[in-house]
C-alpha positions as CSV (number, residue, x, y, z in Angstrom):
1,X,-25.8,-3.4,-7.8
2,X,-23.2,-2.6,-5.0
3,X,-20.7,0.0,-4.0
4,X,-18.1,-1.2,-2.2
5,X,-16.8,2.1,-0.5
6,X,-16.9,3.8,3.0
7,X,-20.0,5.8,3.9
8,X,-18.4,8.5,4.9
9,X,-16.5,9.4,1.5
10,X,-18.1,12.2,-0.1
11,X,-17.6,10.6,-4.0
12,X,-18.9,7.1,-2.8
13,X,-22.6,9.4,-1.3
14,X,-22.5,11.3,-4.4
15,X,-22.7,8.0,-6.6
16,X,-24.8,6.1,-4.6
17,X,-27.4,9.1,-5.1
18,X,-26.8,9.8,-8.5
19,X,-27.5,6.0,-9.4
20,X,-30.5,5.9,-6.9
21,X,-32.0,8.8,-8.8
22,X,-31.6,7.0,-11.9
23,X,-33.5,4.1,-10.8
24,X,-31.1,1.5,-9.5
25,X,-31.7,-0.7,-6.6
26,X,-27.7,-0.2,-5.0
27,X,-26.6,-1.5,-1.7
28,X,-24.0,0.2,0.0
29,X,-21.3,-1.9,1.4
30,X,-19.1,0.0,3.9
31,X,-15.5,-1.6,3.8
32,X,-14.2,0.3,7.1
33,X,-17.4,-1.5,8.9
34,X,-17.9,-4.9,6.9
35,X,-14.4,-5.1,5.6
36,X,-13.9,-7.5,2.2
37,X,-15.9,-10.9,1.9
38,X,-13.5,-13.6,1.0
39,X,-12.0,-13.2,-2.2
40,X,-12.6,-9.7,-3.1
41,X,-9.9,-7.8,-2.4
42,X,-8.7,-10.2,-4.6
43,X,-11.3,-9.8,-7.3
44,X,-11.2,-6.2,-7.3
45,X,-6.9,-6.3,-7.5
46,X,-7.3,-8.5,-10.7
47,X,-9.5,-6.1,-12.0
48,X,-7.8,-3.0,-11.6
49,X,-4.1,-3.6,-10.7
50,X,-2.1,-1.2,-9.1
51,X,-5.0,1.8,-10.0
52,X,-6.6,-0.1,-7.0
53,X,-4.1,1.5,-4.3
54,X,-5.1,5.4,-3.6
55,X,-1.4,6.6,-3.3
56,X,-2.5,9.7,-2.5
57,X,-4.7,9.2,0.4
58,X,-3.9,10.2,3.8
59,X,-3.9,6.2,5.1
60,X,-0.7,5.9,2.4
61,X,0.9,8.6,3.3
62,X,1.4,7.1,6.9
63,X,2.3,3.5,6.1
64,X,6.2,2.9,6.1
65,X,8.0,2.2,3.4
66,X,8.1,-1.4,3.8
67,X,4.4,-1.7,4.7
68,X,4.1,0.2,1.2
69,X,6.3,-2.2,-0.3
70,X,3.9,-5.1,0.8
71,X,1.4,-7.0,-1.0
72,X,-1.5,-4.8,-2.1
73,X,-4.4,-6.9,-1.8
74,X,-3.0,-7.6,1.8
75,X,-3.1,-4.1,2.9
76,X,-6.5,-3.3,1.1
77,X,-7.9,-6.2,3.8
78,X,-5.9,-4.0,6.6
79,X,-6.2,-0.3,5.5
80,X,-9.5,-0.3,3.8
81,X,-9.3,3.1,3.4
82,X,-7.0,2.8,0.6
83,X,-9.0,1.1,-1.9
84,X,-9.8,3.9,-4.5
85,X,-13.8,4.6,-4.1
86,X,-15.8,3.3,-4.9
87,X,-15.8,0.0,-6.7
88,X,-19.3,-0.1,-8.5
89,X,-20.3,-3.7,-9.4
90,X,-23.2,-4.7,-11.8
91,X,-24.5,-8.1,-12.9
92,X,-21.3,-8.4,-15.2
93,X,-18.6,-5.7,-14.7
94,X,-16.9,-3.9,-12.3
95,X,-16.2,0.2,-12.1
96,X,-13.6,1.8,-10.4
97,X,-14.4,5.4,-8.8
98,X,-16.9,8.3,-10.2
99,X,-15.4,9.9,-13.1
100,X,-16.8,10.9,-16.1
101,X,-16.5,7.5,-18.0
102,X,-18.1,5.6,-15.1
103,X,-20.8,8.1,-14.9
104,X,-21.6,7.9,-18.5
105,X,-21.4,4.0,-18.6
106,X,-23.9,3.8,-15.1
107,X,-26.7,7.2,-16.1
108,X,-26.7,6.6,-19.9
């Protein structure tokens, strides 16, 4: 398993320690450090669409108005910060951040 998040975001800790409790083997990878292997920005942005993007974040909130306008999956490889955390990927699905429904799905 691996979450694709920053290590210093406070929902990406709490999941990786809620799933390391529960027994799985998870491997942080740290996008603001390793940034997004070749095609999954990508991957993730088919996945997800536009819930991708973290409009509310502090890293959107300073991009102009025509970097905002851009193309998403380019300014996820730019401002990694703005990928909604974390992205929780299994043998054969994807999960986007720590609610309740991704919680139940990943402890049950």
């Amino acid at each position: 398993m691996v979450l694709y998040g920053l290590k210093n975001c406070d929902t990406c800790r709490k999941a990786l320690i809620a799933l390391e409790k529960r027994g799985y083997e998870v491997r942080l990878h740290d996008l603001r450090r390793d940034g997004f292997a070749h095609g999954t920005a990508d991957r993730f942005h088919d996945a997800f669409g536009e819930k991708l993007l973290n409009r509310r974040s502090t890293t959107w909130r300073k991009l102009s108005v025509d970097e905002q306008s851009g193309d998403p999956v380019a300014l996820l490889r730019s401002h990694p910060a703005l990928m909604k955390r974390p992205v929780i990927e299994t043998r054969d699905k994807l999960h986007l951040g720590w609610g309740p429904e991704v919680q139940t799905d990943l402890l049950s």
